[in-house]
N, C-alpha and C positions, 0 to 999 in steps of 0.2 A: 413731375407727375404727382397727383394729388390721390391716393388709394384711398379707395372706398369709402362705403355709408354715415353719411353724415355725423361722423366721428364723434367731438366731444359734447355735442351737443344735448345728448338724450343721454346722459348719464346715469340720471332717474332711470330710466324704464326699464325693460325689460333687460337689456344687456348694456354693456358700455359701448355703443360700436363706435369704428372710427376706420381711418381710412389707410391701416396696414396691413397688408392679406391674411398674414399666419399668424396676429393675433386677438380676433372678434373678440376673445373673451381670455385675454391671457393677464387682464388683472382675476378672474373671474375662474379659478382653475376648473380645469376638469376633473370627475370625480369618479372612478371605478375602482373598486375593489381587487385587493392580488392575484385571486382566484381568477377574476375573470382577463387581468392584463394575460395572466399564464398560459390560461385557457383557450384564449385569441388568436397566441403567438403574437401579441404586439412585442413590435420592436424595442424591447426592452432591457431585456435578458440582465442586459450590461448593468444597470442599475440595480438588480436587487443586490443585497448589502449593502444599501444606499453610497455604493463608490461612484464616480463622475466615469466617464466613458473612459476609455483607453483609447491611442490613436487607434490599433487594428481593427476594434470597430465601427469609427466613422465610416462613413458613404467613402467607395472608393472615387480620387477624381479622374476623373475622363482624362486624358491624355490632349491636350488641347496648342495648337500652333496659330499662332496669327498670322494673318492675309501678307503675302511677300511684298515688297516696298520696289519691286524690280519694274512696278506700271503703276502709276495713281491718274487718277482723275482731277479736273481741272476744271470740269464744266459737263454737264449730263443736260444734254436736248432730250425731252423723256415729253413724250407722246401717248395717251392711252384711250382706250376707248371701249368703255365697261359697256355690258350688257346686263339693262335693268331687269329680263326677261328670264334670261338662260344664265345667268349669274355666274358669265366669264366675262374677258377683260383680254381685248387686244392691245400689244404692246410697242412700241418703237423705241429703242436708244440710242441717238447717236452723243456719245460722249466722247469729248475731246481729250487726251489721256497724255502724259507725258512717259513714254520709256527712257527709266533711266541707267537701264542695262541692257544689250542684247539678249530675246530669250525668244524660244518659239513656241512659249504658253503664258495665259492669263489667267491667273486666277483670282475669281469675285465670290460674292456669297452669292445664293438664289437656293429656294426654297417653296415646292409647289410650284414652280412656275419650269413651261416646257418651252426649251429656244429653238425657233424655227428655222433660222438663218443665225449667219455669223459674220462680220469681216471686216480687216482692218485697213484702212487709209494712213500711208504716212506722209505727213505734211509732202506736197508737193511730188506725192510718188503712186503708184499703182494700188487698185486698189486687191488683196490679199483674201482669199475668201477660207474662213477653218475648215480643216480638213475632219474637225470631231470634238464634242464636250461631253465629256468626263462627267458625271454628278457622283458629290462624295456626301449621297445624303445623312448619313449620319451626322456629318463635319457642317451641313446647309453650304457646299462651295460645288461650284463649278469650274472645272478644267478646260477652257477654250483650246484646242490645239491649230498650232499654223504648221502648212508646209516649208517654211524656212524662218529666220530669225526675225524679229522685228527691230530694227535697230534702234539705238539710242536717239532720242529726240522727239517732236510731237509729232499725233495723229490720232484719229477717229476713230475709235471702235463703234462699228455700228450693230445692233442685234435686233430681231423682231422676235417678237415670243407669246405667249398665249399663256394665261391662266384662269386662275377661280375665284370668283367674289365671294369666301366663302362665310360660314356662319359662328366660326369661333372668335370673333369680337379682338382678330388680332390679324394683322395686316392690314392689306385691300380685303375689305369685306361688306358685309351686305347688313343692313338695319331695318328691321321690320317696323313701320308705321301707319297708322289708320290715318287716313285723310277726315276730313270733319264731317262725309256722310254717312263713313263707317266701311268705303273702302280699305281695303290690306293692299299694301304700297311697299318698296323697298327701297331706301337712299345706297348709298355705296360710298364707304368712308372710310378712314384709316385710324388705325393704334400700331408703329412702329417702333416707340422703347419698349422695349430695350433692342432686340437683333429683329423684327418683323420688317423691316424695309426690302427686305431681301426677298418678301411675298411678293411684292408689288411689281418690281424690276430688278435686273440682277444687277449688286451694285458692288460699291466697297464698305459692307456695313459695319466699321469700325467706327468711336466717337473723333478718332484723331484724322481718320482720312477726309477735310472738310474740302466741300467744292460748289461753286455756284449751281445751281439749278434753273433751265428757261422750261417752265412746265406747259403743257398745254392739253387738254381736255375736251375729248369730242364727245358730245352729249346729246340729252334731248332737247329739243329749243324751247320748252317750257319746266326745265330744270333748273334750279340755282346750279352752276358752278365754280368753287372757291378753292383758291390755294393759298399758299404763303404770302404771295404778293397782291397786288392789285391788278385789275385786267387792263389789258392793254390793245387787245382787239377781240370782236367777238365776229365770227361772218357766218355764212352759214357754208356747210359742211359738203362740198360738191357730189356726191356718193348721194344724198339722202337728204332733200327735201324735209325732216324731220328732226335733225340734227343739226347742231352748231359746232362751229370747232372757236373755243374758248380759249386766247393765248395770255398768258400772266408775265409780268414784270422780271426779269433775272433780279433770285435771290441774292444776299452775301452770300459768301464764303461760310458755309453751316453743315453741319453735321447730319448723315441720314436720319438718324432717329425722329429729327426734328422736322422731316418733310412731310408734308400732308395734302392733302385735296377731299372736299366731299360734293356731293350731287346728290340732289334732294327737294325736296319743295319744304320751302320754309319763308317769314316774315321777318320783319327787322327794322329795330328800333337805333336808332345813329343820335351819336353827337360826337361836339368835338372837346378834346382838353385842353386846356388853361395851355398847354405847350402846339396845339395846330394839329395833334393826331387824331386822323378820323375812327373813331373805335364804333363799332357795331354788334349789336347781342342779335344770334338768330333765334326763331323760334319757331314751333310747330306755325302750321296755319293757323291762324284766328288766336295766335295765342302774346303776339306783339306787345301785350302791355303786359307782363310776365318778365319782359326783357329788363324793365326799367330798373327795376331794383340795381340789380350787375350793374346795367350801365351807369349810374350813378356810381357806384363804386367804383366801376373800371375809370371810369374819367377824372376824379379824387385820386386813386393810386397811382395813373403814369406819372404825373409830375412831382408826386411823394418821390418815386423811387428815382425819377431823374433829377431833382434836387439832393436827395440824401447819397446815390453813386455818385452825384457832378457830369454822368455823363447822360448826356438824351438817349430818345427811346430810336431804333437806330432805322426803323421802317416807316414808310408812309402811312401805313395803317394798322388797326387787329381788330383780327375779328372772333367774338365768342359765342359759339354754337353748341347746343343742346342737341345729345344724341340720342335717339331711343334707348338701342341695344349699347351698352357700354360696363366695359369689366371694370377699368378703373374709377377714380372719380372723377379726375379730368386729365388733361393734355398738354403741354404749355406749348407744342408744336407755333415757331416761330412765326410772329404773324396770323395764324389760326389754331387759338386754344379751342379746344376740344369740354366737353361735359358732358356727364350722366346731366336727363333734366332734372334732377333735384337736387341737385349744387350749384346752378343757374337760375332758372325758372322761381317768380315769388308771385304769388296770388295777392293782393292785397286784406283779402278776406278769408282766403282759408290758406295763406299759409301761417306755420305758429314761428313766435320768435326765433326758437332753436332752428329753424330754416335760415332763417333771414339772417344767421350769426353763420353758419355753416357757410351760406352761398359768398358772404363777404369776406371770412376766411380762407377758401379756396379760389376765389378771384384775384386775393393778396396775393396767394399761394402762387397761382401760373404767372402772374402778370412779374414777380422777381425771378422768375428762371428766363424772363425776356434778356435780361442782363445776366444772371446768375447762369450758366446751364448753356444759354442760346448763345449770346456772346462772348462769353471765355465758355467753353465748356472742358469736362474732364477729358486727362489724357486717354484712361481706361475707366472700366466701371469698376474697380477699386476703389477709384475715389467718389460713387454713384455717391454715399454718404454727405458729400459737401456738397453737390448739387441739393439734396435735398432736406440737411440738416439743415442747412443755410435758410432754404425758401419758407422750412419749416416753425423758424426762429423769424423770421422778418416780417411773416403774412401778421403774424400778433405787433409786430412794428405798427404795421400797415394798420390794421385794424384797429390801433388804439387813437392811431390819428386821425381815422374816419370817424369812430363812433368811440369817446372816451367814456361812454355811459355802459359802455360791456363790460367793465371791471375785465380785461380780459385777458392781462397778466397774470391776474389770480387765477382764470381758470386755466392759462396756458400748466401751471403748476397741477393741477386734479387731473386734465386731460393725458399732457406732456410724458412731464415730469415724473409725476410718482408712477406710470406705467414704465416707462422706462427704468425705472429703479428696480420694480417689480422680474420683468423680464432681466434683466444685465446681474440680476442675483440669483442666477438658474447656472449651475455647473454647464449648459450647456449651451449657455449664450457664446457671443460671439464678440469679437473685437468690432470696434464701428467701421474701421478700415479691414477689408480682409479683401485674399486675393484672390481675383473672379479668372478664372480661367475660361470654360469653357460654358459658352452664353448660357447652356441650361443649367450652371448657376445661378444667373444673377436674377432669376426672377424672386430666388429666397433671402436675398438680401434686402427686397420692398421691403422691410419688415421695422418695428418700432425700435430700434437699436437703430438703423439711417438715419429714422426719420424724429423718433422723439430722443433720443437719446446725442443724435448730432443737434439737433436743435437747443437742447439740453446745456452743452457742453460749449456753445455758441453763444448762449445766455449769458453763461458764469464768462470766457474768453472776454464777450462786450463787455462786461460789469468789470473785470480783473483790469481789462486796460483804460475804459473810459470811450464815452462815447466821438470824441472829438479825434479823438488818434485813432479809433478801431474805423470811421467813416474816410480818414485821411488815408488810413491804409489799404479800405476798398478802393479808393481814386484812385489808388497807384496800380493796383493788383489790375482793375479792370484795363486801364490805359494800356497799362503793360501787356499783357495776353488780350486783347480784344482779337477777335476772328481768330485765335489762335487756339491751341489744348491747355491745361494747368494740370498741374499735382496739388494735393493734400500740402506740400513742402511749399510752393508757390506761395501760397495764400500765407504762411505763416513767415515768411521772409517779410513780404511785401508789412506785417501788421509789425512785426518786428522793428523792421528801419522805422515806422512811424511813430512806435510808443518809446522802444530803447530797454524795451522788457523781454527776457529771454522763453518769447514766446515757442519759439518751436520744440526748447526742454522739456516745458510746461504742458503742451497739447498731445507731444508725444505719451508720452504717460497715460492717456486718458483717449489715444483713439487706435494706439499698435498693440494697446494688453484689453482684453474683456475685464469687466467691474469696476468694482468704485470701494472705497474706502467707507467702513465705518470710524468716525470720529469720536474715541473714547475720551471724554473730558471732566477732572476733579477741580476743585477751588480751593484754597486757606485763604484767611482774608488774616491782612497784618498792617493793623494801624487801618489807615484809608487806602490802604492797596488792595486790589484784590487778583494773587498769585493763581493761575489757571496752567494746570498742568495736561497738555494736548497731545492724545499720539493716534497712528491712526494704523489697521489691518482690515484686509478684506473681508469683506461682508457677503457670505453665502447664506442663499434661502436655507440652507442647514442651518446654521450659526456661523460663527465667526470664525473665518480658516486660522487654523493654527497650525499647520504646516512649517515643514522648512523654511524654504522657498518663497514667503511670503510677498506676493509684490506689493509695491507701496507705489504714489503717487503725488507730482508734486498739486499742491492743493489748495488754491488762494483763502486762505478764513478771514470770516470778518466779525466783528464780534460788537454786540450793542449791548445796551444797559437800560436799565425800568426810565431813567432820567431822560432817553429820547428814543425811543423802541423803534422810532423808521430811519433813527441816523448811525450812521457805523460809526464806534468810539477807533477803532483799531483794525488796521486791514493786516495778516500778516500771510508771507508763503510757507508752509510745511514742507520742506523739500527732504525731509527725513521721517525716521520713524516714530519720534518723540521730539517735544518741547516745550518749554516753559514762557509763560507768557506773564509780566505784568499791566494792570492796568492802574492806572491812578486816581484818586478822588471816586473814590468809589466807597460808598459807607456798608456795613454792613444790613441794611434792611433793606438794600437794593439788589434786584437781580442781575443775573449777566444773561443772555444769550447770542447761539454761537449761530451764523447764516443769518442774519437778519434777510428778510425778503427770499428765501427760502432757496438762494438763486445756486448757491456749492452742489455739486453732483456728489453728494453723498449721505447717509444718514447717519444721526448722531444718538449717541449714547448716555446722556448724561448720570452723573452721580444721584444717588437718591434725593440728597441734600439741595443739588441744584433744580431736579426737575419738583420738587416739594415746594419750592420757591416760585415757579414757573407757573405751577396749574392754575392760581387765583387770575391770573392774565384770562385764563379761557375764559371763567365763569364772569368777568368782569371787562371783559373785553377789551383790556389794554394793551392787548398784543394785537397785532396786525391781523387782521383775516389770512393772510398767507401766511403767517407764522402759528398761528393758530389749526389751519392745516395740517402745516406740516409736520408739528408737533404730535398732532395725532394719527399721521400717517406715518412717521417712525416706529412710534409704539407701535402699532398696529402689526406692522413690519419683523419688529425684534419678536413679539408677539409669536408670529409665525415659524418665525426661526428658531425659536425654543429658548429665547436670552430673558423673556422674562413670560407672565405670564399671561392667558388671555385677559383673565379676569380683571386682573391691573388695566386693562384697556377699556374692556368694560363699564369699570368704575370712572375714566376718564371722560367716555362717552356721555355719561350720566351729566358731566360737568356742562354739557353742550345746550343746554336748555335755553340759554337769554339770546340762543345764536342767530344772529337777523342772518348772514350772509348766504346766497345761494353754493357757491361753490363752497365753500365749508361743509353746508350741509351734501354738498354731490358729492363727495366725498368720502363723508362720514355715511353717506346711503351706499355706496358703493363697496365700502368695508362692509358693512353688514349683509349685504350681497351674501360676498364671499361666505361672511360666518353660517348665514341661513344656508345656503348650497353645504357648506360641510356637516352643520346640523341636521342635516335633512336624513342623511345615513345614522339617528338616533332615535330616542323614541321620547326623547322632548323636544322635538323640533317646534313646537308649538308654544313653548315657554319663549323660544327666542323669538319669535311674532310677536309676544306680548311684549318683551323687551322694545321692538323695534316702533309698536302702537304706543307703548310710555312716551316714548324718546318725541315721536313725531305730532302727538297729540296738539300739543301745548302751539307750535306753531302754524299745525294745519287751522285752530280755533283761530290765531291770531288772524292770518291771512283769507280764511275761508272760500269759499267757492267763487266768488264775481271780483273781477277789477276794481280799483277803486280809484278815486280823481289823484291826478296827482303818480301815479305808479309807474314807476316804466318799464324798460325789456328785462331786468333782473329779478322784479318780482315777478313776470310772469312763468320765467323759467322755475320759477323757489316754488312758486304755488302749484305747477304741472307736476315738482318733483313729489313733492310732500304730498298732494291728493295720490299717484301714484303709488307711493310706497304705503300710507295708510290703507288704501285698495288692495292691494296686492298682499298685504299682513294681514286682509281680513277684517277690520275697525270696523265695526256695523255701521255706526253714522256716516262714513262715508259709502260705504257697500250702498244703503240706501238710497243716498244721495243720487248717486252714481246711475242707478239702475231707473231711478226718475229722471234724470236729465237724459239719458240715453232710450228712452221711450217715446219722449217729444220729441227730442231729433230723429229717432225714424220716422216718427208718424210727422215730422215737417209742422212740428207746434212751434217749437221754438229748435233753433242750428245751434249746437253747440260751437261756441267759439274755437278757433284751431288749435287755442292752448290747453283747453281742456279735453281734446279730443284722445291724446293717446292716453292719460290717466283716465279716463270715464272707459275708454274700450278695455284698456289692458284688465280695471277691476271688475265689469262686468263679463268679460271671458272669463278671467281666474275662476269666478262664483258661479258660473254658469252648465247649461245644459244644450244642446242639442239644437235648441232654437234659437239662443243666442248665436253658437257657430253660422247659423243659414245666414240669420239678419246681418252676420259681419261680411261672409260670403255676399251677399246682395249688396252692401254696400262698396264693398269691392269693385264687382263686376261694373255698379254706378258710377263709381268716380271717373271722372274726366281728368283728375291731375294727379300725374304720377307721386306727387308727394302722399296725398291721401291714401295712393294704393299702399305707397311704403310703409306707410303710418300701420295702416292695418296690419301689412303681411309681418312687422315685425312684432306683431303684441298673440296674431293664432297661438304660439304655440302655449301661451296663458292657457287655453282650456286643459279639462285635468283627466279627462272620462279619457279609458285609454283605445277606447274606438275615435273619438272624434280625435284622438292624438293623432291616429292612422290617418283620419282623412284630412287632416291638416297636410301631413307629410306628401300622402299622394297631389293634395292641390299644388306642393311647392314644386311637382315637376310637370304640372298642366299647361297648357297653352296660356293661363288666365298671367302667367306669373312672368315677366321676362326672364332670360336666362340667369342676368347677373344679379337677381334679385331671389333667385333659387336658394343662396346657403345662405343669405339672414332667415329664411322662414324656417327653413331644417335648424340653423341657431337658438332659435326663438325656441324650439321645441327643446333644444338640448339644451338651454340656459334657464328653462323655466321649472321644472321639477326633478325629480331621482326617474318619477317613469318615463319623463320626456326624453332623459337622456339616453332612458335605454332604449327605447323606441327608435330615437334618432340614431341612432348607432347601430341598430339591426335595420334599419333604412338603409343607410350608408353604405354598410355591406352587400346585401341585397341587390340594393340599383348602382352597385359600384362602376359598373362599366358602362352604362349611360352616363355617369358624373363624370366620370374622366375622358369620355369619349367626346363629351359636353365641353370641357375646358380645357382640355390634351393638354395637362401639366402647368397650364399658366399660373398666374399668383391665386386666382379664385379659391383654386385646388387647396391650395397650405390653409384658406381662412376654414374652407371644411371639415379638414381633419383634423378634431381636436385627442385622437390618439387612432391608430392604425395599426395595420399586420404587414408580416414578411409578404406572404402572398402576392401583395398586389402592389408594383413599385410605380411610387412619384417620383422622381427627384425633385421637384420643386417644392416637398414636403419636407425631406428626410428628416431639417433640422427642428422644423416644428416638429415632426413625430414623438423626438430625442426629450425636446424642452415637456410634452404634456406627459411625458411618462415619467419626467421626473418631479413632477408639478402632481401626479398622483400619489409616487412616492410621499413627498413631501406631506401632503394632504392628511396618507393614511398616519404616517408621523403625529402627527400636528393632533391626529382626534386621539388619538390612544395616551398623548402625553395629557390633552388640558381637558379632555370630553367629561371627567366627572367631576374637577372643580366649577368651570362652565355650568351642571347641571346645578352643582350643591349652591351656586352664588343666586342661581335664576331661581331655586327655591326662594333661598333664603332672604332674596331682594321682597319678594309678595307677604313671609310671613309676618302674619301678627306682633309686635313685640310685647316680651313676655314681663 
């Protein structure tokens, strides 16, 4: 599953979004003051004295038992027959089931759904009809009882049952869309990861219970209807003259989560890949050439991944469909992935790059959980994390082989990478692997520790063994567990026997403990040696734990020199707490640094001496663009943690000036993010604007306003970022700019092109009035493509008057706005000033039980709250709750210690000299 809004794409803008629920803005802390955390009753308590929680007050866990092993399933005949009108859903199952014990009860999950009938057939015997079903809704199971035993061996449970097509964008449920004359229409579609299958029909909705599926679908007969397979009969429906009954292919052997069907009106654009599989993009009506982009990608990627696993794509066909109403980002439902439309959907003309990189990365994304997820899938969602570190680490595979003009390793690192560092340095992260008991935890686990942080650790895993043995080791792992379950332990056996490296030592370390090592490193140099002395302790957003108890981790380093800055001189393992390292032929006027390619899951510390060595690389750009990053996202880092100072980063930034690269600069605009948000609670918040106008001046000039011959998808992204943040800082020549080109394109003189559309909105809101909000509103209400509408709903909360804040807030829970697109605009408002945030957060409160009654605890819920009270419980928030109170903490920390050197350096950067 691919979570939410076009993630790393718009990093520039307004926030960093991306697509993991609980954290929209968790490079981006949240900001309130003690008084009001206290005042709130946010869930906090535990942190003041800045200590880490205690177990007794985590979240209690639910008491949770898995589905009994005493009956499974072998085959589900599942029949349904939705109503577009009255938004229920008639149901039939006859599933062939194997007992493999005498008992005279079944228990399955079901949820929302009421069973009409009951009764079991055993192979060649009478058929049994239940005497009663138990619902243990708390638990989402159902207790079938029989009047006597069903014995050992095979037979048919059959049940009929009735439910709800309903509107919370999880199950069988309902998708609101406007047909092209401006009809309201409703399709009927599914989102079953994690435990939602269980809406639909009552099943066995565990990842390990897999069984074939013969679906089949009674509809209206001018509806699309689509499932996992391909149709195999269509006739019409003897009952109704108006309906068809739609019969599909028997699935593999697959897991619930992974079943789907939707019905809808929609168009579609096909082709085939280089391997014979028919793949198809749906699309709204009239909106078929939209599809093409995907589908070029999709037909590129299957043979990518069935060349690099060795094994084929294992279905006749896939199909990928844009859905209006959609909480995640997308689906990878086997044979039928799923999408929000603007992870699909590409305009030629008004969509901007960062779309067109977005919808390619998330197409990488589902189309490797065909194999990764769909075909071996996890035992339990304990191991959720290597489903989706995995897909999350291979879609940038994917993606470098499709388009190697994304540079987009390097942004995998800005996007990824240093978010994940970010969050897994919070007392109150979490291990990547942790154990999910009962289902309403695991929607808190969707979170950037699965997904950027397995992807992360995936990275460094490929690079430590090589890419020739890490690809031999998928062939084995997949051949091995195909149509079967895996563990975390599988995968590392299987890469194991292929390299001869004691991977599972290695991986443990770094996926059964939370954090990551800071890398403390000295030099002497003697003769043409140069002696490097490496030890390594945990690195908390406090500082550096010095505890007992210290864990440590084994840690591949690799170490380069000024003599070849992309090639590793030295690979070594740290399997301890300290070591000593020689390198040889190394002269003194040469530098060392340690990560080349920024690829080790951890930050480094260097000596004065060696990073005094280092910084001429930024201003001269002989370090890597990803070393160059990273460099400054460590500092940046230590910075926060109180290990060194801001200022020193500051001064660093300064060094950034000759910098061409986009995600360097996304980067480094993204730290200043943060700095401007914690300045903002000072009373020179407006020195650090000027700071950020210095910094970006020099390259908004070089680049300017209009493309130029010759340019391609990297500058467009670098120019959207940088007019942006000059915007957003205030810069009068852009302000102006800005405000002229956004007057022709309403008045329809001249369209602003799509790359410049959210920098020209976002600085004409920031600087605006009353009639700016209408014209963005009108342009809203105009757009025809979902992207456009996003573009805008995420830049409102830029305005600053704190009335039109209010009517921002109210638009985000209007009809105008769909549901899943409701907490980017409340984001936008909470990410964009100190009043935004208070507003947004007396919003929150306020319409607290529309919001939750809106998303009844799914992951939407955790990307909302970016701090909460006792009062009113989520569990699928708790731990983000934990992570922004101590991400406040921290904060208030942070200004109290560096707030007046900060102020005296921003003076004393402007004054005269004397």
């Amino acid at each position: 599953m691919s979570l939410v809004l076009g993630r790393m794409v718009s990093l520039s803008l307004v926030k960093s979004v991306n697509r993991y629920p609980s954290s929209i803005l968790v490079s981006k802390p949240v900001f309130l003051d003690l008084r009001t955390i206290k005042s709130r009753g946010i869930r906090c308590a535990v942190f003041v004295n800045a200590a880490s929680p205690s177990r007794e007050t985590m979240p209690e866990r639910r008491p949770f038992v898995r589905l009994p092993t005493d009956v499974y399933p072998v085959n589900y005949g599942l029949c349904l027959k939705p109503d577009l009108i009255d938004f229920t859903f008639e149901g039939k199952l006859e599933a062939v089931v194997e007992v493999t014990q005498a008992t005279n009860q079944i228990v399955m999950n079901c949820a929302d759904i009421d069973i009409i009938t009951t009764s079991f057939v055993p192979e060649g015997g009478e058929e049994i009809n239940a005497t009663g079903f138990n619902y243990q809704n708390e638990d989402e199971k159902v207790t079938l009882s029989f009047p006597s035993a069903l014995q050992k061996g095979s037979g048919t449970l059959k049940i009929d049952f009735v439910g709800e097509l309903n509107d919370k964008m999880k199950g069988f449920y309902r998708s609101k869309y406007a047909t092209p004359s401006g009809e309201t229409r409703y399709a009927a579609v599914t989102q079953f990861e994690a435990t939602d299958a269980r809406r639909a029909f009552p099943c066995w909705d565990e990842p390990a219970i897999k069984a074939t599926f013969d679906i089949t679908l009674i509809v209206p007969k001018d509806r699309v209807a689509l499932s996992n397979m391909n149709v195999i009969d269509r006739k019409p429906y003897p009952d109704n003259d108006n309906l068809v009954e739609v019969k599909f292919a028997t699935t593999p052997i697959m897991s619930t989560y992974l079943v789907a069907f939707v019905i809808g009106e929609y168009d579609f654009v096909e082709s085939q890949s280089s391997d014979g599989v028919t793949v198809r993009v749906y699309t709204p009506i009239g909106k078929a050439e939209q599809g093409k982009f995907a589908l070029e990608v999709a037909t590129k990627t299957l043979p990518f991944y069935k060349d690099y696993f060795s094994v084929p794509y294992p279905l006749p066909k896939i199909d990928l469909i844009a859905i209006a109403d959609f909480a995640a980002g997308a689906m990878e439902n086997w044979g039928l992935v799923t999408y929000r439309e603007t992870a699909l959907l590409i305009d030629t003309k008004n969509s901007c790059s960062s779309s067109r990189q977005w919808v390619a990365l998330v197409v990488g994304h589902e189309l490797a959980h065909q194999w990764f997820g769909n075909l071996v899938t996890m035992e339990w969602w304990t191991h959720l994390w290597l489903n989706e570190g995995f897909a999350s680490w291979i879609e940038y595979l994917c993606v470098d082989h499709c388009f190697p003009e994304y540079d987009i390793w390097t942004q995998f690192v800005s996007a990824d990478y240093t978010r994940a560092l970010d969050l897994d340095a919070l007392d109150n992260s979490h291990p990547i692997e942790v154990n999910v008991g009962h289902p309403s935890e695991v929607d808190e686990i969707f979170d950037a520790i699965s997904y950027s942080k397995g992807a992360s650790v995936i990275r460094m895993l490929h690079n430590y063994i090589g890419d020739e043995d890490f690809r031999k080791g998928m062939n084995a792992y997949l051949l091995k567990f195909q149509h079967k379950n895996a563990s975390t332990e599988d995968l590392w056996d299987c890469l194991e026997q292929a390299s001869g490296k004691p991977i599972a030592a290695v991986m443990g370390s770094w996926t059964k403990q939370m954090g990551f090592p800071i890398i403390v490193v000295d030099q002497e140099q003697q003769g043409d040696e140069r002696i490097l002395k490496i030890s390594q302790k945990k690195f908390c957003a406090s500082g550096p734990h010095n505890g007992e108890d210290c864990p440590s981790w084994m840690v591949p380093i690799s170490i380069c020199t000024s003599e070849d800055p992309s090639c590793t001189k030295l690979k070594v393992l740290l399997d301890r707490p300290e070591t000593t390292v020689t390198l040889t032929n190394v002269g003194p006027d040469q530098w060392v640094k340690i990560n080349p390619g920024t690829v080790g899951f951890y930050r480094i510390q260097y000596s004065s001496s060696m990073l005094e060595s280092l910084l001429p690389g930024i201003r001269d750009l002989t370090l890597q663009p990803v070393d160059r990053l990273g460099l400054q996202n460590d500092l940046f880092s230590l910075s926060r943690a109180g290990m060194i100072s801001t200022v020193e980063v500051l001064k660093l930034m300064e060094a950034f000036v000759n910098e061409p690269n986009y995600t360097v600069w996304s980067d480094l605009s993204c730290n200043l993010g943060v700095l401007s948000s914690l300045l903002s609670h000072t009373d020179f918040h407006e020195e650090i604007q000027e700071f950020i106008r210095d910094l970006f001046t020099p390259i908004g000039l070089k680049l300017g306003w209009d493309s130029k011959p010759g340019e391609g998808h990297l500058d467009a992204l670098l120019r959207s970022l940088v007019l942006g943040k000059l915007g957003k800082a205030g810069h009068k020549p852009t302000l102006d700019e800005a405000r002229q080109r956004f007057k022709d394109h309403v008045e329809g003189k001249q369209t602003l092109s799509a790359d410049l559309r959210s920098p020209v909105y976002l600085t004409v809101l920031k600087h605006g009035d009353s009639s700016t909000l209408d014209t963005m509103l009108k342009l809203h209400k105009q757009a025809d493509m979902q992207e456009e509408k996003n573009r805008i709903e995420r830049v409102l909360g830029a305005i600053s008057a704190p009335d039109l804040i209010q009517k921002v807030l109210s638009f985000a829970l209007s009809e105008e706005v769909r549901p899943q697109d409701t907490v980017s605009v409340i984001g936008g408002v909470a990410g964009s000033s100190k009043q935004g945030r208070r507003a947004a957060w007396k919003f929150v409160k306020d319409n607290w039980e529309e919001l939750h009654n809106r998303y009844q605890g799914g992951f939407l819920i955790s990307r909302l709250i970016k701090s909460f009270f006792e009062s009113h419980h989520a569990p699928a928030a708790e731990r983000t709750v934990q992570q922004c109170c101590e991400n406040i903490l921290l904060n208030a920390a942070w200004l109290r210690r560096d707030a007046d050197d900060i102020h005296q350096y921003l003076l004393q950067r402007k004054a005269p000299p004397v």
